[in-house]
C-alpha positions in Angstrom: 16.0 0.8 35.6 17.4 2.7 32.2 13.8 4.9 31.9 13.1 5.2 35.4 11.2 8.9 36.4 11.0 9.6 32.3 7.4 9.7 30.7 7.2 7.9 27.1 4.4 8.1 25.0 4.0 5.7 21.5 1.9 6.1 18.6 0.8 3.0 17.2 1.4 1.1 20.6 -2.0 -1.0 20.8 -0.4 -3.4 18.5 2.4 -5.2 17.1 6.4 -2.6 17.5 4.8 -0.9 19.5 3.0 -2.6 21.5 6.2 -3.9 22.4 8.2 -0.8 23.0 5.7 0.2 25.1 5.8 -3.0 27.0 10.0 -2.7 27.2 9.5 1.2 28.4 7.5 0.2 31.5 10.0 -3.1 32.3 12.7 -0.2 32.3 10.6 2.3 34.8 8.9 4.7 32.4 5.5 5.8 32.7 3.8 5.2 29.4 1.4 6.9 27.3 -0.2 4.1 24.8 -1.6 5.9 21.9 -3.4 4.4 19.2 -6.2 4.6 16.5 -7.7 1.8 18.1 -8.5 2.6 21.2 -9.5 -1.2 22.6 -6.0 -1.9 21.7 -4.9 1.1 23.6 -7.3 0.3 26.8 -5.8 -3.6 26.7 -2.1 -2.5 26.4 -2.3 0.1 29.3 -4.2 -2.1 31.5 -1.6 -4.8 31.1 1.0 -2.5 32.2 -0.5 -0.6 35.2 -1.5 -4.1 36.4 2.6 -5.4 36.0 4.4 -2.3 36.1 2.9 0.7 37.0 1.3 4.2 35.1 -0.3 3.8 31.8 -2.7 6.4 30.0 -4.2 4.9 26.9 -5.2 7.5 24.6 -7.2 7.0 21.3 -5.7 9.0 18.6 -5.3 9.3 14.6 -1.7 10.8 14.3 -3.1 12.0 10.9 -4.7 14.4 12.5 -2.5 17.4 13.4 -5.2 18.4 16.1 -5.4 15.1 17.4 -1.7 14.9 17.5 -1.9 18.3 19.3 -4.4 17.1 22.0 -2.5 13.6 22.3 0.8 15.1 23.5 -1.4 18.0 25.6 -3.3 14.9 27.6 -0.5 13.0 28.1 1.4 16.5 29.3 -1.9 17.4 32.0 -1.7 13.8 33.2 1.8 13.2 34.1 3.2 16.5 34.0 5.7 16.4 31.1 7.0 14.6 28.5 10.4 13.0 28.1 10.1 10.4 25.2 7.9 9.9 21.8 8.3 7.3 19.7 6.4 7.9 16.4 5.2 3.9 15.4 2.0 4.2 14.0 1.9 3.2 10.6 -0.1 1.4 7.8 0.4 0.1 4.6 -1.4 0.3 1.0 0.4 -2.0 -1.9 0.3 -2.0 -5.0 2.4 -1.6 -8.5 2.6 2.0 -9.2 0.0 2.1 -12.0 -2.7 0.5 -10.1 -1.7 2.7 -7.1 -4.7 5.3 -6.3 -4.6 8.7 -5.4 -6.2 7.6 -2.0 -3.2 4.9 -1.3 -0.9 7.1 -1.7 -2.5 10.0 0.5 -3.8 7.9 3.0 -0.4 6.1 3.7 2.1 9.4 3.6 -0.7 10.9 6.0 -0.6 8.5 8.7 3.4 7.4 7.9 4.6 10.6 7.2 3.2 13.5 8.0 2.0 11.6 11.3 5.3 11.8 12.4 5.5 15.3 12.1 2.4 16.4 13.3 2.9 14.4 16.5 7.0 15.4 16.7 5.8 18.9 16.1 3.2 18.8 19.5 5.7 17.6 20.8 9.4 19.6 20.7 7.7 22.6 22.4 7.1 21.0 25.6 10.9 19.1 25.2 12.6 22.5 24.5 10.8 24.2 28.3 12.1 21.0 29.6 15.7 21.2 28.4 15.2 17.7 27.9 13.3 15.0 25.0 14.5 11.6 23.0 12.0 11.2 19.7 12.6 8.0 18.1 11.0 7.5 14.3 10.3 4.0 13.3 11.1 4.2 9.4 11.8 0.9 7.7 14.2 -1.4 5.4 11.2 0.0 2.6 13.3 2.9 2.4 15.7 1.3 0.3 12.8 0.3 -2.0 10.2 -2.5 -2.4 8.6 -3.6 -5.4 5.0 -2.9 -4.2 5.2 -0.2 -2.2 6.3 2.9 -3.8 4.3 4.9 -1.4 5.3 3.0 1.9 8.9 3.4 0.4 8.3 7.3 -0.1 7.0 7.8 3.7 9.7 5.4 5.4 12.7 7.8 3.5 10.9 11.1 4.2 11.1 10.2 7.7 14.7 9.9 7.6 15.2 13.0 6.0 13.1 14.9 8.6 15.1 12.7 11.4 18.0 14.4 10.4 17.0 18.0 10.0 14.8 17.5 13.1 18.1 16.2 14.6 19.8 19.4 13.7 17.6 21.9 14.8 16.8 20.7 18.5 20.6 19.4 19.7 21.4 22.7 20.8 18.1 22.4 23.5 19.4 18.9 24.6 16.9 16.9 22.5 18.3 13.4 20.7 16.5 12.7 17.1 16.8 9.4 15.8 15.1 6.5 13.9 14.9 2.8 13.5 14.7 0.9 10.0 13.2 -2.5 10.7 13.4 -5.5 8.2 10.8 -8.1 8.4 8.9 -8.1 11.8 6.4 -10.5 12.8 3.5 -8.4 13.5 -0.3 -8.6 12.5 0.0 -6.7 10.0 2.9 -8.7 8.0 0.9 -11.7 9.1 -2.2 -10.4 6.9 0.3 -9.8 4.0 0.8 -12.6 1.5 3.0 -15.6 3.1 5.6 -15.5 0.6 6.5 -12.1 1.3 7.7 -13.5 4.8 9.4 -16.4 3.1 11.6 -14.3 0.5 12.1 -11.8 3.2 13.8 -14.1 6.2 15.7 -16.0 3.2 16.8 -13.0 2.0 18.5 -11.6 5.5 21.9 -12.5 6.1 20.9 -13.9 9.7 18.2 -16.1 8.3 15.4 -15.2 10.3 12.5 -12.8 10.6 12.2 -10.2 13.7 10.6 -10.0 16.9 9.0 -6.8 17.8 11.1 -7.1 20.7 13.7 -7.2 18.8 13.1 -3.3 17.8 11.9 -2.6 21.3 15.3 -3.6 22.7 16.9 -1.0 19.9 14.3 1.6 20.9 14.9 1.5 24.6 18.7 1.9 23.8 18.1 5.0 21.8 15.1 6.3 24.7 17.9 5.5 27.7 21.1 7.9 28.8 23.5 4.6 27.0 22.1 6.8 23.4 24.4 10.1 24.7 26.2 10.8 21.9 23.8 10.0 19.3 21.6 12.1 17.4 20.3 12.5 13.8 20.8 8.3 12.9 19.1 5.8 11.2 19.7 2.3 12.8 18.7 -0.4 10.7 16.8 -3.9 12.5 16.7 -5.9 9.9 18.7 -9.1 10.4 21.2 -7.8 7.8 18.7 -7.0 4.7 19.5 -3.8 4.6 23.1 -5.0 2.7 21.5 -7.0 0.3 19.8 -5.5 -3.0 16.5 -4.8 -3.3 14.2 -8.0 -4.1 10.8 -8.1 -5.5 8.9 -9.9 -2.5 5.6 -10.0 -3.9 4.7 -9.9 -8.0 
């Protein structure tokens, strides 16, 4: 088992990616932390996996929050004893054209996206660098190359590559790996509430003619979360059944 002994805790993981991931963590050994705003969808998740795998500490938590990001990583840290993986997922979306775009779209979805991820990376690193030890994997998406719609989403996806990087930079030298995943079109509840033919243009637009899986990103994340990652730090892998060498489409007018 690739995560065996390693403690994992995922923001967003009451649903959808990462849900998933933190499905694929526990089939590989880890004990997982499920952290999400909804905290039914946390409760269900977790007692899935204690009941087919083993340790699960559901935790309710808006990663928008820098104290709630803060007490997240300290709960899961008093439970289990340390920390070993995050993987920042949580995220929401707000469309619109950039002139009908309010003030509170755009604040609403860099907080969670955005600066979610660094609230909860920043919780996080100090307990990694005591250990000597951490993997943080950022779930950007495709969006950062642009989407008609979703000049916000776009602006929080590409942020979060930036600060991958730099993140990336800083902690190598205290044996911490930084990286992120780009997803393309993934069959979640969310894209389900979207408009159907933003599905359709987006699988006929990717050069393997399909949609995703959220397994499909969960396989990628466990890759990047297990010792196979070694020599990998400060990257942006792209799930995305090719889109991601196409141009940019308008997928919704």
């Amino acid at each position: 088992m690739r995560l065996r002994g390693r403690v994992a805790l995922i923001t967003g993981g009451g649903s959808g990616i990462g849900e998933a991931i933190c499905r694929r963590f526990a089939e590989e050994g880890a004990t997982v932390v499920v952290a999400d705003i909804n905290g039914d969808g946390a409760e269900r998740v977790a007692a899935d996996i204690r009941e087919q795998y083993g340790e699960a500490l559901p935790l309710r938590v808006d990663v928008s929050s820098a104290t709630e990001a803060q007490n997240a990583v300290e709960k899961a840290v008093a439970h289990f004893g340390r920390l070993d993986i995050l993987v920042n997922n949580a995220g929401i979306v707000a469309d619109s054209r950039l002139t009908e775009m309010t003030p509170e779209m755009w604040s609403r979805v860099i907080a969670v996206d955005l600066k979610g991820v660094i609230y909860m990376t920043r919780a996080a690193v100090p307990v990694m660098i005591r250990q000597g030890y951490g993997k943080i994997i950022n779930i950007s998406s495709r969006a950062l190359l642009g989407n008609f719609g979703q000049t916000n989403y776009s602006a929080a996806k590409a942020g979060i590559i930036g600060f991958t990087r730099s993140v990336a930079i800083e902690l190598g030298r205290h044996g911490i790996w930084v990286n992120a995943i780009a997803p393309g079109y993934i069959d979640t509840p969310m894209t389900r509430a979207a408009d159907p033919r933003v599905a359709e243009r987006a699988v006929a637009a990717a050069p393997l003619g399909r949609g995703g899986t959220p397994r499909d990103v969960a396989n990628v994340a466990l890759f990047l979360a297990s010792d196979e990652s070694a020599f990998i730090t400060g990257q942006c892998l792209f799930v995305c059944g090719g889109r991601s060498i196409r141009g940019a489409l308008e997928l919704w007018s």
